[in-house]
PAMIVO-353539 format. One line per 10 residues: number of its first residue (from 1); their letters; for each residue x, y, z of C-alpha. Coordinates in steps of 0.1 Angstrom, whole numbers, plus 5000, padded with zeros to 4 digits. Example, Ala and Ser with C-alpha at 12.3 -4.5 7.8 and 13.67 -1.06 7.14 Angstrom:
<nodes>
1) AS) 5123:4955:5078 ~ 5137:4989:5071
</nodes>
This chain:
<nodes>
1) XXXXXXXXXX) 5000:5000:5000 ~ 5028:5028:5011 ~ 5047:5018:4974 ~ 5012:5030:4955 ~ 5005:5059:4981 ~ 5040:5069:4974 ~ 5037:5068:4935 ~ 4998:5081:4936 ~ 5007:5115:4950 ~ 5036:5118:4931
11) XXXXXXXXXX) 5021:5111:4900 ~ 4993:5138:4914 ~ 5021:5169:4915 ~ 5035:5161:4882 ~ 5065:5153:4898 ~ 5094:5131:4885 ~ 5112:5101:4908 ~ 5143:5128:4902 ~ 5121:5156:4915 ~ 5109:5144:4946
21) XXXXXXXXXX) 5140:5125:4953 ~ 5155:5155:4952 ~ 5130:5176:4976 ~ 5135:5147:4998 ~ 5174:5147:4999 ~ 5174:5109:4988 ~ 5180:5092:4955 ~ 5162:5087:4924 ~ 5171:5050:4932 ~ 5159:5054:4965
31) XXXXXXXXXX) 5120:5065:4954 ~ 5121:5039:4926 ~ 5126:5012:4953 ~ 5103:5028:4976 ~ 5073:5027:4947 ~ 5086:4991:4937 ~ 5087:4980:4969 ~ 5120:4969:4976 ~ 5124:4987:5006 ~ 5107:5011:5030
41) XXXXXXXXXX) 5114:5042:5040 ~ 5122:5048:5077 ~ 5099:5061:5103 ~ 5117:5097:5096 ~ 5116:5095:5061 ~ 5078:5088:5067 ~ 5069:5112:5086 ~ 5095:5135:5058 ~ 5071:5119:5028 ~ 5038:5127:5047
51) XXXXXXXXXX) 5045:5162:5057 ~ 5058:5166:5019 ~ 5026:5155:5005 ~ 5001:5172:5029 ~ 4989:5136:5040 ~ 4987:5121:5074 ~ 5012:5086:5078 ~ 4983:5064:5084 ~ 4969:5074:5047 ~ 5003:5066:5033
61) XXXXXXXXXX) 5001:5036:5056 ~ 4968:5023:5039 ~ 4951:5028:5074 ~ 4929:5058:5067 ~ 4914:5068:5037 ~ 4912:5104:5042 ~ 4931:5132:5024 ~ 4928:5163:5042 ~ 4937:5197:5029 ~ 4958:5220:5052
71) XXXXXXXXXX) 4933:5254:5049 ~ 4956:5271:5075 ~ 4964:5309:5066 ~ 4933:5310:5049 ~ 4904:5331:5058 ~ 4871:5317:5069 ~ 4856:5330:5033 ~ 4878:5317:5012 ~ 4877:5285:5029 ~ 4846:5286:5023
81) XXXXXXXXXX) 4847:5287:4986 ~ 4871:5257:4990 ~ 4846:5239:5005 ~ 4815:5248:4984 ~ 4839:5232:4952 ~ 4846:5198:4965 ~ 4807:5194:4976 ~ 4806:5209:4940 ~ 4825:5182:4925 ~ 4819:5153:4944
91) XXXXXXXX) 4780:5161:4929 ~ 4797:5162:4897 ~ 4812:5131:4903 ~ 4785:5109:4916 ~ 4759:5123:4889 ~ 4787:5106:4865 ~ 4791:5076:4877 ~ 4754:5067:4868
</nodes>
């Protein structure tokens, strides 16, 4: 589960195995292994990954399914234009799926 997390949210920024590796201070290697699953990252480089990608460790652990967006700085209005967008979409989305 953490090896698809890992490549799901990187694949969601557009970003590169070169490009995160590099915002992480690791390898290109290291995040190919890491999305392969030949190893796992440590406990720091987990908590590195999840603060990195906005995401809690237990979503990149499989254990929650919840995304949450960080809405911090922003004011109450304009979160709540945020807000009125996902309920937006996630109508859009259901009245799609049928």
């Amino acid at each position: 589960m953490l090896n698809e997390r890992i490549k799901e949210l990187r694949n969601s920024l557009n970003l590169t195995q070169v490009e995160l590796a590099n915002d992480l201070n690791v390898t290109k290697q290291c995040v190919s292994n890491w999305e392969n699953n030949n190893i796992q990252p440590s406990v720091d480089m987990l908590v590195k990954i999840a603060l990195y990608f906005g995401v809690s460790a237990d979503y990149l652990l499989g254990l929650d399914q919840k995304r949450l967006l960080d809405v911090s700085g922003l004011t109450d209005m304009q979160i709540s234009h945020i807000s009125q967008l996902v309920k937006d979409i996630s109508v859009l989305m259901k009245g799609s799926n049928t």
